[in-house]
N, C-alpha and C positions, 0 to 999 in steps of 0.2 A: 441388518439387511433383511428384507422380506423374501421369500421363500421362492426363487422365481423371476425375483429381479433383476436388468441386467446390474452389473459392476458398475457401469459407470453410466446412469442414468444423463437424459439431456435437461437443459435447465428451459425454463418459458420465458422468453425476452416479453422484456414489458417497458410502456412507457408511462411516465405519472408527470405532470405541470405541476413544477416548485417556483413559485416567484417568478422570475425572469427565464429563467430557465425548461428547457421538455428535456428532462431525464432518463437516458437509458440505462436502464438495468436489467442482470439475469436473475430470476429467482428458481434454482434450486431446486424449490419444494421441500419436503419432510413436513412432522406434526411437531416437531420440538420445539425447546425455545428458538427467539428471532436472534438470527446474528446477523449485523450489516458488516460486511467485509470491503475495503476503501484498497484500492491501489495505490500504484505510487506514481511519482511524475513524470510525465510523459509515456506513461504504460496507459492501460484499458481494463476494463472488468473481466478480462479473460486470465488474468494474471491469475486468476484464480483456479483455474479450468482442471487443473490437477488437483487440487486442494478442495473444492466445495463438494466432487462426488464421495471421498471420503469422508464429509463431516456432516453430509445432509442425512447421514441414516438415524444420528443425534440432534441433529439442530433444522431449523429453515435456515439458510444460507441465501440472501442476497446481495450483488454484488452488482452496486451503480458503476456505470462510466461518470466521472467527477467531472465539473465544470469546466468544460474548456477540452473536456478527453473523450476518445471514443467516437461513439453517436449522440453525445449529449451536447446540449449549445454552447459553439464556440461564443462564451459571454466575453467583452473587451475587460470588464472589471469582475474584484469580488473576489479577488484570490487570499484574502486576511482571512487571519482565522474565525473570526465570528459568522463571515457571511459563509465560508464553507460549511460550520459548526451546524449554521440555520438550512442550508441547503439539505443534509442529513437528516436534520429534522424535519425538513419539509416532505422527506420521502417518507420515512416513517409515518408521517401524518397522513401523507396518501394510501399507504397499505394499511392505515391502522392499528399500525404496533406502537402501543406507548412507550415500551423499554425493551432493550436491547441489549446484548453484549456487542462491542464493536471492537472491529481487527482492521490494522492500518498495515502494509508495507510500506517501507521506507516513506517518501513525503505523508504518504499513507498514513505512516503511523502517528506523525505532527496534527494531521485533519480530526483522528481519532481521538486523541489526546485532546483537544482543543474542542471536540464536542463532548468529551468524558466533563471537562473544565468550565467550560461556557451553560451546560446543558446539563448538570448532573444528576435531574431526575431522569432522564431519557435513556440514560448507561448504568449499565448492572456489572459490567466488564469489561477492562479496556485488555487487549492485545497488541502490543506495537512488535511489530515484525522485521528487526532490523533498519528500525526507521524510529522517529519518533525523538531522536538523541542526539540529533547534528546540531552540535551550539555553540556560536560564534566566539563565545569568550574562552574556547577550550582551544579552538583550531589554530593550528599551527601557521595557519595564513598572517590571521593577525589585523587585517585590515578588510575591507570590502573588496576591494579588486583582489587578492589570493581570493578570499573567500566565495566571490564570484566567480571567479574562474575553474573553483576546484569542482563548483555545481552548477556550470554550463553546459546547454544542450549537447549531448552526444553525439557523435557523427554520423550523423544520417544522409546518407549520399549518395551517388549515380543509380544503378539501373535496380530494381526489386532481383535480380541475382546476383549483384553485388552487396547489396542489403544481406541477404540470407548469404549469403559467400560469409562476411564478416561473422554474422553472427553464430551460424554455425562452429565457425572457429572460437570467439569468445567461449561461447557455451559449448564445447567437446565435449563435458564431461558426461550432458548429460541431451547432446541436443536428438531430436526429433521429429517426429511428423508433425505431431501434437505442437512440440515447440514452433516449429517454423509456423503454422496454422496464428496460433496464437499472437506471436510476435508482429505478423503484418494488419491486426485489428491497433495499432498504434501510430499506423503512421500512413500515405496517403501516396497515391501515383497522381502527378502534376502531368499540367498538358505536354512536356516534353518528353515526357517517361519516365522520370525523374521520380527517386522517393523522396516523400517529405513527412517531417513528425506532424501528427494530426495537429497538436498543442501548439498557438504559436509562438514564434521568439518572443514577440511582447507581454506574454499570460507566462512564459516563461521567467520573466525578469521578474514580474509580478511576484511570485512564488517566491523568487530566491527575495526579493527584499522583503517578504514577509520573515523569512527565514531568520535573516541576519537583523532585524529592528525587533524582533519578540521570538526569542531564544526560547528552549523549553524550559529554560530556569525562571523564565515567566509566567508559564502556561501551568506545569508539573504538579506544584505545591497547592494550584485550587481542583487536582484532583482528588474526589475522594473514596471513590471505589475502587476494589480488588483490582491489583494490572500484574500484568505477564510480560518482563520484555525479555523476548525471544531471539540471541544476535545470534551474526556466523560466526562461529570459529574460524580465522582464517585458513587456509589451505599452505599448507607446510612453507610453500616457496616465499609467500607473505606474511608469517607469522611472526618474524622480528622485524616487520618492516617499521616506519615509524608511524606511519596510518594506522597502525593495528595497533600500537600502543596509544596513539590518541582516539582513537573507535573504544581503545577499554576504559579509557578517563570517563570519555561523556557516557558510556552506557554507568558509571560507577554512580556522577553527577547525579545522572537523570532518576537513578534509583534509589538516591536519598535523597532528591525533592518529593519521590513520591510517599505516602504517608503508608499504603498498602501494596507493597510491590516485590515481585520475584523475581528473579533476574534467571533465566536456561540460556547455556551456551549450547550449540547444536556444533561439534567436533567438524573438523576437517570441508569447510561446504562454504560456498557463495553469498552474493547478497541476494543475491533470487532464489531463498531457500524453498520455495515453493515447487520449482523447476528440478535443484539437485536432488533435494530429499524429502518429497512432498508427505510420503508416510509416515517419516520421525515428526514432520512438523505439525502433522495431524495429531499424530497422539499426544505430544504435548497440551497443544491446541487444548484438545478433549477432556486431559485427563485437569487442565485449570478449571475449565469453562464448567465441566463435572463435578469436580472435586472438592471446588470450595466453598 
C-alpha cells in the first residue's frame, strides 16, 4: 500500500462493447499483473467490493458485471460456456490485456474455468472460489428436476426492506452497511415496489442447463494452468450434513481432472467467502497468484 493512501481505495466504472453485449465493469486500478475477477449467479461485480481493495495493492483487479448481470446487457441467449469464455475475452481485448490470471465465485468459478479451458492462452491462473465443482453426476439429485431445483432462483420477494430483512438474517455473521450496499446492485425495484433479481428466469434456466449438459468433468481436464480451488469449510451446524459430504466429493472430482491444481479449505465460513472472511481469502488469493 502507498504511503498516504486510503485503505480502501474506490474503483473507476467503465464500459467496453463485447459482441452483442456493452459490458460493465469496475476496474480497481494498481500497476500489477491483470486479474479478471467473474461473479457468481445472480450476484454483480460488486461481490467483489471487499476483496478487490485488498488485492489491488498487488494486482489490477477488474471485475465485469457477466451477461445478463448487473448493468451489463440483459442478452436473451449465450449463457454456454464458449460464448461466456469469448465474452471475457472480449473484455480483455478491449482493455488490452493479453493474459490474465482469472477468479470465479461459484457459477463464477464454472465461467472461469471454461475460459482457463476454451481460451488457454489468455489464463496464467485460474481461481474458483467455491464454485467452479457443481457436477451433475456427483449430486445427490440425480436427475434434472432435483438437480434444478437445488440451483433455482433464490427468493427474491416483496418490498427492498423485506429483501434486506431476509438477508441480513441469512448473512448475521457477517452482515453490514457495505453488505447491504452491495447486495441490492443484484436485483431491481419493479413498478409495484417489488424486488426482482436483475438476471431473468429465462437466462436463469439458461445457466442451470448449461450446468447440468457439460459438467466440469468436461470442461476441467482441457485446463492446463496452475488452479487454486478455494471452498468453505462448512460452519459447524452443516458440517455432517450430507451437502457438505457431497460439496467434498465434487471439489475431490474436480481436483483430479485438473492436471495443476491445489485445493485450500477456508475453516468454519459461507459460500460468500468474500463477505465472511474477505482477508483469509485474499491472502490465499495472493499468496497462489504470488507464489507460483
Amino acid at each position: 500500500m502507498a504511503e498516504g493512501e486510503p485503505a480502501f481505495a474506490q474503483p473507476t466504472e467503465g464500459w467496453a462493447n463485447v459482441g452483442d453485449l456493452r459490458v460493465h465493469y469496475l476496474d480497481w486500478g494498481g500497476d500489477g499483473p491483470p486479474v479478471i475477477a467473474l461473479h457468481g449467479l445472480a450476484s454483480s461485480c460488486h461481490w467483489y467490493d471487499l476483496v478487490a481493495p485488498l488485492l489491488r495493492w498487488d494486482f489490477r483487479i477488474i471485475a465485469p458485471d457477466q451477461r445478463g448481470h448487473g448493468k451489463t446487457t440483459q442478452a436473451p441467449d449465450g449463457y454456454d460456456w464458449e460464448t461466456l469464455a469469448m465474452d471475457v475475452a472480449g473484455l480483455m481485448d478491449r482493455l488490452g490485456i493479453a493474459q490474465a490470471a482469472v477468479l470465479g465465485h461459484s457459477w463464477g468459478g464454472h465461467v472461469a474455468s471454461a475460459t482457463a479451458a476454451h481460451l488457454p492462452e489468455r489464463v496464467n491462473r485460474l481461481v474458483m472460489i467455491d464454485g467452479g465443482i457443481i457436477d451433475s453426476r456427483i449430486s445427490p439429485d440425480g436427475n434434472w428436476e432435483g438437480f434444478a431445483n437445488r440451483l433455482r432462483p433464490r427468493n427474491v420477494s416483496g418490498t427492498r426492506q423485506d429483501f434486506l430483512d431476509r438477508l441480513s438474517s441469512q448473512l448475521a455473521d457477517c452482515w453490514s452497511d457495505d453488505l447491504a450496499r452491495i447486495v441490492q446492485t443484484m436485483v431491481y425495484e419493479d413498478e409495484g415496489g417489488l424486488i426482482r433479481d436483475i438476471l431473468h428466469p429465462d437466462n436463469h434456466a439458461q445457466v442451470i442447463g448449461t450446468m447440468w449438459e457439460h459438467p466440469p468433468s468436461s470442461v476441467l481436464p482441457n485446463v492446463t494452468c496452475p488452479t487454486l480451488i478455494v471452498s468453505a469449510g462448512p460452519q459447524a451446524e452443516y458440517a455432517k450434513s450430507e451437502w457438505a459430504q457431497v460439496r467434498r466429493a465434487m471439489v475431490n472430482s474436480a481436483s483430479q481432472d485438473l492436471r495443476d491444481c491445489r485445493v485450500h479449505w477456508v475453516p468454519e465460513t459461507m459460500h460468500d467467502i468474500g463477505y465472511h472472511k474477505p482477508g483469509e481469502l485474499v491472502s490465499v488469493i495472493r499468496e497462489f497468484l504470488i507464489g507460483t
